[in-house]
mmCIF file of the N, C-alpha and C atoms, coordinates in Angstrom:
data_MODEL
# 
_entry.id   MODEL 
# 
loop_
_atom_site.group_PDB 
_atom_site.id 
_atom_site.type_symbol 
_atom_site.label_atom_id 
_atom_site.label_alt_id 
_atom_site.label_comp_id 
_atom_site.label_asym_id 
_atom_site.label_entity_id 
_atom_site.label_seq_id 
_atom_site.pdbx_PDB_ins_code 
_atom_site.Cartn_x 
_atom_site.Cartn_y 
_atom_site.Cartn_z 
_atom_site.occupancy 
_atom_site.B_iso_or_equiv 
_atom_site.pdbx_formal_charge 
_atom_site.auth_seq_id 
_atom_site.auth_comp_id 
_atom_site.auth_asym_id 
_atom_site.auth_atom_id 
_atom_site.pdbx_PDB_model_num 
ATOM 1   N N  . UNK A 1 1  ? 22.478  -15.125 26.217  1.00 0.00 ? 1  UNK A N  1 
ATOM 2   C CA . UNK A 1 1  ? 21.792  -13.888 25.888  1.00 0.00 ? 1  UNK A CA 1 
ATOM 3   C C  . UNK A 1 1  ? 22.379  -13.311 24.611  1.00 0.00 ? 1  UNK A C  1 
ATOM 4   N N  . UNK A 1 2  ? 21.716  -12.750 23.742  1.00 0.00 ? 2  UNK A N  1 
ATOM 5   C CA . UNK A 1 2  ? 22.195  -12.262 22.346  1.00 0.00 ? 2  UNK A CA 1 
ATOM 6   C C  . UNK A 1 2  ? 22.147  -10.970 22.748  1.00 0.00 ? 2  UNK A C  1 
ATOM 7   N N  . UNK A 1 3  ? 23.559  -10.207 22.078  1.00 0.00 ? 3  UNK A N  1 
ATOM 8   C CA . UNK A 1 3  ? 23.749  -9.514  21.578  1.00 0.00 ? 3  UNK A CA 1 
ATOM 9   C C  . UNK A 1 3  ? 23.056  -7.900  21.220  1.00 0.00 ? 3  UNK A C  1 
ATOM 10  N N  . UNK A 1 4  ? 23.319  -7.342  21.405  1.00 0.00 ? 4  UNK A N  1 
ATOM 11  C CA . UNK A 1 4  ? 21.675  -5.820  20.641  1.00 0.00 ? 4  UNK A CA 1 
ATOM 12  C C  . UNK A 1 4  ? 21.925  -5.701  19.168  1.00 0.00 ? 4  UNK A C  1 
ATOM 13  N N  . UNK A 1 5  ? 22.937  -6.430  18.808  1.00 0.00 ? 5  UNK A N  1 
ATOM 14  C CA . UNK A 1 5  ? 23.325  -5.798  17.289  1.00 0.00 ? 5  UNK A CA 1 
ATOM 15  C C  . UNK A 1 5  ? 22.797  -7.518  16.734  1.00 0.00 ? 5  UNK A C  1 
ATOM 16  N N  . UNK A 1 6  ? 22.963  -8.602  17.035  1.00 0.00 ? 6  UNK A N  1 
ATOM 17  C CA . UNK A 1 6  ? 22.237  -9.668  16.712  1.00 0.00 ? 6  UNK A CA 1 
ATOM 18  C C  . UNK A 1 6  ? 20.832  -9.829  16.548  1.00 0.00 ? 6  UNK A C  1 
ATOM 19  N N  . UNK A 1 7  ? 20.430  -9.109  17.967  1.00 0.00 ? 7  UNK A N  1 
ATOM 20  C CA . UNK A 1 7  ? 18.758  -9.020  18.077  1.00 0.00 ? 7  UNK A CA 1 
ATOM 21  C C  . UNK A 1 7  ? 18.014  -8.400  17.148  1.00 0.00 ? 7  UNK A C  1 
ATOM 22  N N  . UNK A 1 8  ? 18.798  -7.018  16.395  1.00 0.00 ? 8  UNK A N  1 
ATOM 23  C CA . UNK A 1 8  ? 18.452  -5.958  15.875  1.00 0.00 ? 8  UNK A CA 1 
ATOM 24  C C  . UNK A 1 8  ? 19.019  -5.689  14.046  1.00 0.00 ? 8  UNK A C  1 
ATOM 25  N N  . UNK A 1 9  ? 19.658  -7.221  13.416  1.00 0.00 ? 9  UNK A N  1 
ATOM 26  C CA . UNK A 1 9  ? 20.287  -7.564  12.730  1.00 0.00 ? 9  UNK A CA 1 
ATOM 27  C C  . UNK A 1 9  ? 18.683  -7.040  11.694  1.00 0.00 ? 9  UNK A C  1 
ATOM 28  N N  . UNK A 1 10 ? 19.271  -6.460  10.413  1.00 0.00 ? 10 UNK A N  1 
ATOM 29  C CA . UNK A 1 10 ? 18.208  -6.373  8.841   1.00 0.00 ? 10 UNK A CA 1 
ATOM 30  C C  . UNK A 1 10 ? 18.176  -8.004  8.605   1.00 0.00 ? 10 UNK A C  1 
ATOM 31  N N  . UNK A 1 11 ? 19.339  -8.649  8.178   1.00 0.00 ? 11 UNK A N  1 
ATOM 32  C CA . UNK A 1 11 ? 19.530  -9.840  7.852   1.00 0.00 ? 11 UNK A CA 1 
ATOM 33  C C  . UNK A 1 11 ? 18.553  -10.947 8.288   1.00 0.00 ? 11 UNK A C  1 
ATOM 34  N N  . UNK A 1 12 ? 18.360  -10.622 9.380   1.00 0.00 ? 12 UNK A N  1 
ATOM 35  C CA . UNK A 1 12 ? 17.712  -11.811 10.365  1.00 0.00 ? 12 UNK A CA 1 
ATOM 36  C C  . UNK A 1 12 ? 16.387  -12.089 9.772   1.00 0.00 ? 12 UNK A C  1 
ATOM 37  N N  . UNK A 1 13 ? 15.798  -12.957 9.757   1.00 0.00 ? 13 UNK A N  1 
ATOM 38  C CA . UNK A 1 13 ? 14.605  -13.397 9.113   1.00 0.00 ? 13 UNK A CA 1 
ATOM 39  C C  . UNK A 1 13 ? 13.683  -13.235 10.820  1.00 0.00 ? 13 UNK A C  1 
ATOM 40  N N  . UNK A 1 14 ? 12.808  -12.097 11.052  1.00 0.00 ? 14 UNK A N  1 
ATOM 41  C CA . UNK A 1 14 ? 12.104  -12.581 12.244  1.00 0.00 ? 14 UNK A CA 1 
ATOM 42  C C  . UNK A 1 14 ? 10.667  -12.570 11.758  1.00 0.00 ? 14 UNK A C  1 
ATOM 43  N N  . UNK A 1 15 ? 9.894   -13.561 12.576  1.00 0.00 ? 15 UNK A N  1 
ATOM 44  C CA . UNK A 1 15 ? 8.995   -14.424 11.868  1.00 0.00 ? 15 UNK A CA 1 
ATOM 45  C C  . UNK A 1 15 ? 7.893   -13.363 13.331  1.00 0.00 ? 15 UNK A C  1 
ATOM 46  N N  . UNK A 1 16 ? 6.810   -13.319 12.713  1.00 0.00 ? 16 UNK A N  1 
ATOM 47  C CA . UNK A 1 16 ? 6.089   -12.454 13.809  1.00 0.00 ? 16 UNK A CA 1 
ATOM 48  C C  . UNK A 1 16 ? 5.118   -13.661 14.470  1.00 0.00 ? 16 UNK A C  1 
ATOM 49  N N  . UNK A 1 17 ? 4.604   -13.484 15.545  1.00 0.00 ? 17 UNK A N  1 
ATOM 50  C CA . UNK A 1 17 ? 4.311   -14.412 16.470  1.00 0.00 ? 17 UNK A CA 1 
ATOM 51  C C  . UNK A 1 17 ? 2.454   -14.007 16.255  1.00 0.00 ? 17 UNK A C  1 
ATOM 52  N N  . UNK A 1 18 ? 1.840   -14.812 16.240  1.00 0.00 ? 18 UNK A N  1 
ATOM 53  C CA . UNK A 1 18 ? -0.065  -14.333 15.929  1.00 0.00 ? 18 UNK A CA 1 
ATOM 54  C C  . UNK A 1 18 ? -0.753  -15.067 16.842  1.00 0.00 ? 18 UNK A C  1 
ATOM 55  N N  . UNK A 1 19 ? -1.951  -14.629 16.722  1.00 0.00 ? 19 UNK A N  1 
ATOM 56  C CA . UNK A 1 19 ? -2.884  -15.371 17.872  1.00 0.00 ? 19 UNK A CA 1 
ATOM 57  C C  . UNK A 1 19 ? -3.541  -16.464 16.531  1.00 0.00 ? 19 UNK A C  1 
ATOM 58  N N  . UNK A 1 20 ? -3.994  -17.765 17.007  1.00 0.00 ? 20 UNK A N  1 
ATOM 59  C CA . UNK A 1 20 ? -4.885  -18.708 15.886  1.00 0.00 ? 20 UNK A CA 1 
ATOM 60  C C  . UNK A 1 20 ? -6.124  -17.757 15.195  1.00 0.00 ? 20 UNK A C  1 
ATOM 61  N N  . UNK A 1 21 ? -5.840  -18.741 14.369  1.00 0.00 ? 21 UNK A N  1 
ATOM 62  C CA . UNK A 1 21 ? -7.843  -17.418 13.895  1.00 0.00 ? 21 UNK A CA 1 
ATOM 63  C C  . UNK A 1 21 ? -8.631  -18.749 14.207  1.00 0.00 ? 21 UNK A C  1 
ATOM 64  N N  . UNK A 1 22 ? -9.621  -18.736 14.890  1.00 0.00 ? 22 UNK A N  1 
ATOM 65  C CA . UNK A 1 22 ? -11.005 -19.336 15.807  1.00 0.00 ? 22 UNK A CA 1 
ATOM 66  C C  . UNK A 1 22 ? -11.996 -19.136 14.511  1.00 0.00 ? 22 UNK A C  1 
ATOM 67  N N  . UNK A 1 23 ? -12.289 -18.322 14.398  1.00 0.00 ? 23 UNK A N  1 
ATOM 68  C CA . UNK A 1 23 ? -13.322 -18.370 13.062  1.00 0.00 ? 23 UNK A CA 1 
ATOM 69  C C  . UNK A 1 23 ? -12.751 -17.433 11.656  1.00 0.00 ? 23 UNK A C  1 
ATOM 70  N N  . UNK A 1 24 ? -12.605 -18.552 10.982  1.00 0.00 ? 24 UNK A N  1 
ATOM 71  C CA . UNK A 1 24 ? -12.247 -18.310 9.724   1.00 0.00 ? 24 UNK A CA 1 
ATOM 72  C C  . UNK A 1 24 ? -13.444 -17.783 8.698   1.00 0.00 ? 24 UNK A C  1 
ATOM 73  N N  . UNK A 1 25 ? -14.172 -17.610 8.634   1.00 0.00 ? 25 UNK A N  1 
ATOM 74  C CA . UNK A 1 25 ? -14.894 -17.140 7.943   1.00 0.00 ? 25 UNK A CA 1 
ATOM 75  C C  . UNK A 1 25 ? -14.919 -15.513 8.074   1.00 0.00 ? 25 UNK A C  1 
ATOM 76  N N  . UNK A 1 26 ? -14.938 -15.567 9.350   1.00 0.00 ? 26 UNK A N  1 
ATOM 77  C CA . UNK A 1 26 ? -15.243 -14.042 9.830   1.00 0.00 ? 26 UNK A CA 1 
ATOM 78  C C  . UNK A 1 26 ? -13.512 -13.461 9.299   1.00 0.00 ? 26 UNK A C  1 
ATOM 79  N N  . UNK A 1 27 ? -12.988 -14.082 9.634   1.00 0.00 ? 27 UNK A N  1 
ATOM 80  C CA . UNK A 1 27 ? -11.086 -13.693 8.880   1.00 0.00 ? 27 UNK A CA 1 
ATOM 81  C C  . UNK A 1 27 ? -11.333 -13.414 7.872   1.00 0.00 ? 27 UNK A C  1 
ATOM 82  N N  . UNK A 1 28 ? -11.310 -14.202 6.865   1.00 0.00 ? 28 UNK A N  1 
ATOM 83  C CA . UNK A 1 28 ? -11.620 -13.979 5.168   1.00 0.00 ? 28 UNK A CA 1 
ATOM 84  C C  . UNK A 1 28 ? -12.663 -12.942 5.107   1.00 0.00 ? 28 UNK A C  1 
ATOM 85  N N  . UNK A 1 29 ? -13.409 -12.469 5.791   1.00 0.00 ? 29 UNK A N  1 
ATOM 86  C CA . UNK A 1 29 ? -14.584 -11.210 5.229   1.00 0.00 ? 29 UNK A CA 1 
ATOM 87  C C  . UNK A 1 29 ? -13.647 -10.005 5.660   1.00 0.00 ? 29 UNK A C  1 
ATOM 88  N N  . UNK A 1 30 ? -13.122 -10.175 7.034   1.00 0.00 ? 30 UNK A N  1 
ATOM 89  C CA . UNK A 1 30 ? -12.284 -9.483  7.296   1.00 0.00 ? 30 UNK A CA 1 
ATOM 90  C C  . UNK A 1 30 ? -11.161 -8.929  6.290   1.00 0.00 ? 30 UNK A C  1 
ATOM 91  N N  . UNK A 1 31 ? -10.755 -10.066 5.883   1.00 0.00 ? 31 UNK A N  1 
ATOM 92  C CA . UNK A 1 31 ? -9.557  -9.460  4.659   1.00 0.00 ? 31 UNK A CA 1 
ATOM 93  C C  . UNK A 1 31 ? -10.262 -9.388  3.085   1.00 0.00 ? 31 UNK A C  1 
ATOM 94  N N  . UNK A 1 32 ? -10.984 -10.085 2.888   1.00 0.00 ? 32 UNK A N  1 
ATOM 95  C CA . UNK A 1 32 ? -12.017 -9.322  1.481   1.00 0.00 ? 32 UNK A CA 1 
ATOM 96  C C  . UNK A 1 32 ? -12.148 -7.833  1.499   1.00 0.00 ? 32 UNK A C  1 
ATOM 97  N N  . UNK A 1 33 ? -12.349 -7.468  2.775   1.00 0.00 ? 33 UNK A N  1 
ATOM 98  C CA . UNK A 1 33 ? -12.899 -5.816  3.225   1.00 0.00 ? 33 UNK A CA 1 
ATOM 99  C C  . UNK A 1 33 ? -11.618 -5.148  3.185   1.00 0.00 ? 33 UNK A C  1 
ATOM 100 N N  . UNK A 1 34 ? -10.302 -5.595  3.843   1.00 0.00 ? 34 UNK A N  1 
ATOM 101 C CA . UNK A 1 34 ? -9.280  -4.924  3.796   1.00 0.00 ? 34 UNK A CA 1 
ATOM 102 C C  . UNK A 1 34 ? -8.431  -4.281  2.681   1.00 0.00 ? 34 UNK A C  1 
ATOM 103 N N  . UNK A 1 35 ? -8.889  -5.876  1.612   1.00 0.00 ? 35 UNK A N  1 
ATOM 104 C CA . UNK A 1 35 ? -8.328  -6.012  0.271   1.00 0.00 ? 35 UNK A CA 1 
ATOM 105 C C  . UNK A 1 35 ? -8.813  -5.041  -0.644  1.00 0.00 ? 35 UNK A C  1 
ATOM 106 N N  . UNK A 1 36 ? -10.162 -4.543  -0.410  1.00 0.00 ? 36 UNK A N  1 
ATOM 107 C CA . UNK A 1 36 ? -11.414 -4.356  -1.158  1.00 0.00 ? 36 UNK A CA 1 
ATOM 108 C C  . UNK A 1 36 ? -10.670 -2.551  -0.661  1.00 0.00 ? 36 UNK A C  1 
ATOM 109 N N  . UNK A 1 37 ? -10.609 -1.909  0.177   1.00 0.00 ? 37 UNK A N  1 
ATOM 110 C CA . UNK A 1 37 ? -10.358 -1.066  0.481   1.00 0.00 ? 37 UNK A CA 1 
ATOM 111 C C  . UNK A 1 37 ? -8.955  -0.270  0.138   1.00 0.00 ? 37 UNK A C  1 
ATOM 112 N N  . UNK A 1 38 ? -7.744  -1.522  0.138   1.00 0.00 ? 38 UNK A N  1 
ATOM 113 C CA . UNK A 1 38 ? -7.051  -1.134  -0.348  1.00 0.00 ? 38 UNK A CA 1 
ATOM 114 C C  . UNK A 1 38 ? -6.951  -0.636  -1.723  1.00 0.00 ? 38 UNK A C  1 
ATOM 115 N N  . UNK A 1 39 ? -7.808  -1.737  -2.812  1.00 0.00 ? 39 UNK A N  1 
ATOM 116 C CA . UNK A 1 39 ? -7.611  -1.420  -4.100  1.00 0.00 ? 39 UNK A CA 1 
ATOM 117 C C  . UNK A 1 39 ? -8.140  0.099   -3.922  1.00 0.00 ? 39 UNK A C  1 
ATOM 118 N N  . UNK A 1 40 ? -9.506  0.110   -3.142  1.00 0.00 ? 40 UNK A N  1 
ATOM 119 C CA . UNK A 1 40 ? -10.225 1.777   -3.415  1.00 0.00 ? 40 UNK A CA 1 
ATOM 120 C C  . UNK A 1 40 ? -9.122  2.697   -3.586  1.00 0.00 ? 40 UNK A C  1 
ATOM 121 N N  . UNK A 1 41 ? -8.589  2.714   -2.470  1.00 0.00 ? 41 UNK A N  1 
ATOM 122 C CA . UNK A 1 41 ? -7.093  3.646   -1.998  1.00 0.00 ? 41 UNK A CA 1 
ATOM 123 C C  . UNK A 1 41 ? -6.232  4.028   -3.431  1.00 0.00 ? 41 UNK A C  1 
ATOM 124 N N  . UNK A 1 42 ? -5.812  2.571   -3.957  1.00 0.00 ? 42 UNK A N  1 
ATOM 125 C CA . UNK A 1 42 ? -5.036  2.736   -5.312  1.00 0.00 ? 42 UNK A CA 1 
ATOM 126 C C  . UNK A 1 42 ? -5.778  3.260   -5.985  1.00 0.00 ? 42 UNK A C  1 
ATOM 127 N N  . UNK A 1 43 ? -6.466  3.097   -6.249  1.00 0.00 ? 43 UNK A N  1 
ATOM 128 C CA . UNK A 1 43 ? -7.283  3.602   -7.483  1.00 0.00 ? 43 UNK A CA 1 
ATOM 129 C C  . UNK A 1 43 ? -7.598  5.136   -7.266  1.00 0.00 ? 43 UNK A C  1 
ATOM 130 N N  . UNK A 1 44 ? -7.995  5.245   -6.324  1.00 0.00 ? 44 UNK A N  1 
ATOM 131 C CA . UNK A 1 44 ? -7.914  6.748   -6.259  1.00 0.00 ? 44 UNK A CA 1 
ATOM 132 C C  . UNK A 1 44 ? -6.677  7.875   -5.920  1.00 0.00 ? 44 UNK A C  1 
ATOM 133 N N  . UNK A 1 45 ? -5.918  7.151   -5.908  1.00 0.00 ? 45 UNK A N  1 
ATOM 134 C CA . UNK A 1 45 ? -4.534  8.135   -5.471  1.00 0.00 ? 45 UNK A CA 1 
ATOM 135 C C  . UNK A 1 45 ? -3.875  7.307   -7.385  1.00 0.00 ? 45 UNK A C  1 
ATOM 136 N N  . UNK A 1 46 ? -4.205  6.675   -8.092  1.00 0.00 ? 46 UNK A N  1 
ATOM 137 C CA . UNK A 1 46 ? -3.774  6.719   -9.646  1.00 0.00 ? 46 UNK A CA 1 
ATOM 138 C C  . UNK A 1 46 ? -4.913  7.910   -10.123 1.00 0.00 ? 46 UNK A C  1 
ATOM 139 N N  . UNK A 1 47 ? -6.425  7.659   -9.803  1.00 0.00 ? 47 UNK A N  1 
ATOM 140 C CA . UNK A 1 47 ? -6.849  8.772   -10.550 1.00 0.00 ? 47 UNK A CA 1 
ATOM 141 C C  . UNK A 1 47 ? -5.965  10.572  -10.324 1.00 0.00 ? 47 UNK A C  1 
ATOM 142 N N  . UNK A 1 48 ? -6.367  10.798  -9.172  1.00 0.00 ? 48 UNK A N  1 
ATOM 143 C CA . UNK A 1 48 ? -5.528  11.954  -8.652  1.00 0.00 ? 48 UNK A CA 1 
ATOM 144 C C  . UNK A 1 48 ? -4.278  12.273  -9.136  1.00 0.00 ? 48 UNK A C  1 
ATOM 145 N N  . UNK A 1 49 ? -2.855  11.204  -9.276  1.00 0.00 ? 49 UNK A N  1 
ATOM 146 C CA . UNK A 1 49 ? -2.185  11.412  -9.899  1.00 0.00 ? 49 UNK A CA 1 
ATOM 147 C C  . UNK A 1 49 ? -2.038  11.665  -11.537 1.00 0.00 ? 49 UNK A C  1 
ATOM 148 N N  . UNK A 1 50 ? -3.322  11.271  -12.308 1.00 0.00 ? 50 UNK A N  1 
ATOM 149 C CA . UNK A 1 50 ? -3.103  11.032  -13.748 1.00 0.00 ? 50 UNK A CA 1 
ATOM 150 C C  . UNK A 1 50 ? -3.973  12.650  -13.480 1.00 0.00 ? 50 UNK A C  1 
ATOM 151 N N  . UNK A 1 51 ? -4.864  12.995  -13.109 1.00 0.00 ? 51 UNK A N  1 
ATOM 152 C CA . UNK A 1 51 ? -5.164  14.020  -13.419 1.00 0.00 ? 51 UNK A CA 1 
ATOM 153 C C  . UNK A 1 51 ? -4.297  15.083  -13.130 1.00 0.00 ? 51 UNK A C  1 
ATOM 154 N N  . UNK A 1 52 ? -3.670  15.112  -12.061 1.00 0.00 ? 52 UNK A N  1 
ATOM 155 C CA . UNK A 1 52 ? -2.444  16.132  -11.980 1.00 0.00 ? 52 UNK A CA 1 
ATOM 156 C C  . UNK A 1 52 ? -1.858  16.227  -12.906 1.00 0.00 ? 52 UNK A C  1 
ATOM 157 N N  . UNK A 1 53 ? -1.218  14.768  -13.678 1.00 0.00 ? 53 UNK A N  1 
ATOM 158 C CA . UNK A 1 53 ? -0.294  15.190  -14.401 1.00 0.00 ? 53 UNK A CA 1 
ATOM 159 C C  . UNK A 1 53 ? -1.071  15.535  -16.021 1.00 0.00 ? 53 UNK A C  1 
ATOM 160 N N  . UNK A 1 54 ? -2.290  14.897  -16.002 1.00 0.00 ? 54 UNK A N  1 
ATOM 161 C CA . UNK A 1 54 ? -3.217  15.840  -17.278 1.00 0.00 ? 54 UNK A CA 1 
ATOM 162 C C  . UNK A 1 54 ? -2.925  17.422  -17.306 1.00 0.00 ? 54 UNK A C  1 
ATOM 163 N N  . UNK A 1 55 ? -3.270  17.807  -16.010 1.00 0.00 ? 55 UNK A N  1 
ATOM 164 C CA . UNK A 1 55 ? -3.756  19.713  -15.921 1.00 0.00 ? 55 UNK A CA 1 
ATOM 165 C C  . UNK A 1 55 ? -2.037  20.009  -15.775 1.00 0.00 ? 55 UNK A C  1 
ATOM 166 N N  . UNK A 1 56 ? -1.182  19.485  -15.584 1.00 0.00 ? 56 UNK A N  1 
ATOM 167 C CA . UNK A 1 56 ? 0.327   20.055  -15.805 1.00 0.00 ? 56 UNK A CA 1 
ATOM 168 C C  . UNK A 1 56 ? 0.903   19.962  -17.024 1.00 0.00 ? 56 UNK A C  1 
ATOM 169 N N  . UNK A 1 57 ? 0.892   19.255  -17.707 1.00 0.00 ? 57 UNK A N  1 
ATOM 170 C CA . UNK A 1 57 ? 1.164   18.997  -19.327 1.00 0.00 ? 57 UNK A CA 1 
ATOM 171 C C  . UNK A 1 57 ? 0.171   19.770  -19.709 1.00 0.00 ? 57 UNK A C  1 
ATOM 172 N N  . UNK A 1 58 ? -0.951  19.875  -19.368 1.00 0.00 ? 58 UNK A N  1 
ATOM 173 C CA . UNK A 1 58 ? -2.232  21.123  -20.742 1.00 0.00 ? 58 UNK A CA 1 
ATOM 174 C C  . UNK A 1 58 ? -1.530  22.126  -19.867 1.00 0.00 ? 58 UNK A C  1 
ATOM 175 N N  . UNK A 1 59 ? -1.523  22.591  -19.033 1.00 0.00 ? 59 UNK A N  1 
ATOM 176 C CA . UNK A 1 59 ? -0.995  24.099  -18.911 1.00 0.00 ? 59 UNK A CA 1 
ATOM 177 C C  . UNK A 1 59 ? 0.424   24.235  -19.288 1.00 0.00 ? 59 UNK A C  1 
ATOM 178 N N  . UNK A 1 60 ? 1.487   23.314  -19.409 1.00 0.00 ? 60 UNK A N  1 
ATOM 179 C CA . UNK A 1 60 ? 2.791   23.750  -19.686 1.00 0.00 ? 60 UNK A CA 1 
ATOM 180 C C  . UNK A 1 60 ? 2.403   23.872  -21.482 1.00 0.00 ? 60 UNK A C  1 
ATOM 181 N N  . UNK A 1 61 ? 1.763   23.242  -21.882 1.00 0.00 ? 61 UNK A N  1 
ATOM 182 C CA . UNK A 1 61 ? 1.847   23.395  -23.599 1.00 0.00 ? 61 UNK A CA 1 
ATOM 183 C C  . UNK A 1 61 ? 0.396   24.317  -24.164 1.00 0.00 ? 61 UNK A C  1 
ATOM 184 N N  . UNK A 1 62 ? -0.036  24.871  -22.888 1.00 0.00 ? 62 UNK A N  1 
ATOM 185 C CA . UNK A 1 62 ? -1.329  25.740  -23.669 1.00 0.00 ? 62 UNK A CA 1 
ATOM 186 C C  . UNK A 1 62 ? -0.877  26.685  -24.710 1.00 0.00 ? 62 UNK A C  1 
ATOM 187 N N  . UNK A 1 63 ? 0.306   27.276  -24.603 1.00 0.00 ? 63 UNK A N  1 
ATOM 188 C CA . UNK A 1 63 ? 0.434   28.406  -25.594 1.00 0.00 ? 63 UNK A CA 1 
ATOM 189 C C  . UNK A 1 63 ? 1.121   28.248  -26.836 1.00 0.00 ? 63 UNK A C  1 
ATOM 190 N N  . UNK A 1 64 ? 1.504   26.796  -27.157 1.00 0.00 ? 64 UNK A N  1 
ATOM 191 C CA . UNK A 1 64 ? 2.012   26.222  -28.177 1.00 0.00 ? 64 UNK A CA 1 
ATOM 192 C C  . UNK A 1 64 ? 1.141   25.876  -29.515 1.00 0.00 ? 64 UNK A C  1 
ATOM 193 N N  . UNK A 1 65 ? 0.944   27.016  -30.204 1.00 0.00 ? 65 UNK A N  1 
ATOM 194 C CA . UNK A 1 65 ? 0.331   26.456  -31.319 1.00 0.00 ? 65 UNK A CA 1 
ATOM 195 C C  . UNK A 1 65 ? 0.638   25.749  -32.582 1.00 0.00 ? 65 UNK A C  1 
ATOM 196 N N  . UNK A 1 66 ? 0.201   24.630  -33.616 1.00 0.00 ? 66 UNK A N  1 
ATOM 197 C CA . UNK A 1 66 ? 0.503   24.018  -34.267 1.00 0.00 ? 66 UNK A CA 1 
ATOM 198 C C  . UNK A 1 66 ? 0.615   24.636  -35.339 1.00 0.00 ? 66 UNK A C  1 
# 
């Protein structure tokens, strides 16, 4: 029997255990969609961030004239 500090080791490489995939096709649409969703995600949490930091830089330098 191992250990709790063995079992529970960062180091340890544990490999996760899956069920087969039976139909692969339906997998791959599955992860096209996942993939496809994730980029959405990025992309919209970069827009959001670039515009924040647009409207924080124009308001910290609005009163700076050239």
């Amino acid at each position: 029997m191992k250990t709790f500090a063995s079992m529970h080791s960062c180091t340890k490489n544990n490999l996760k255990e899956h069920s087969p995939i039976y139909d692969l096709a339906a997998y791959q649409q599955r992860q096209r969609k996942i993939k496809r969703k994730r980029l959405l995600k990025n992309l919209t949490d970069t827009a959001i961030f670039i515009s924040i930091a647009g409207f924080t830089f124009s308001t910290l330098f609005w009163g700076v004239q050239p």
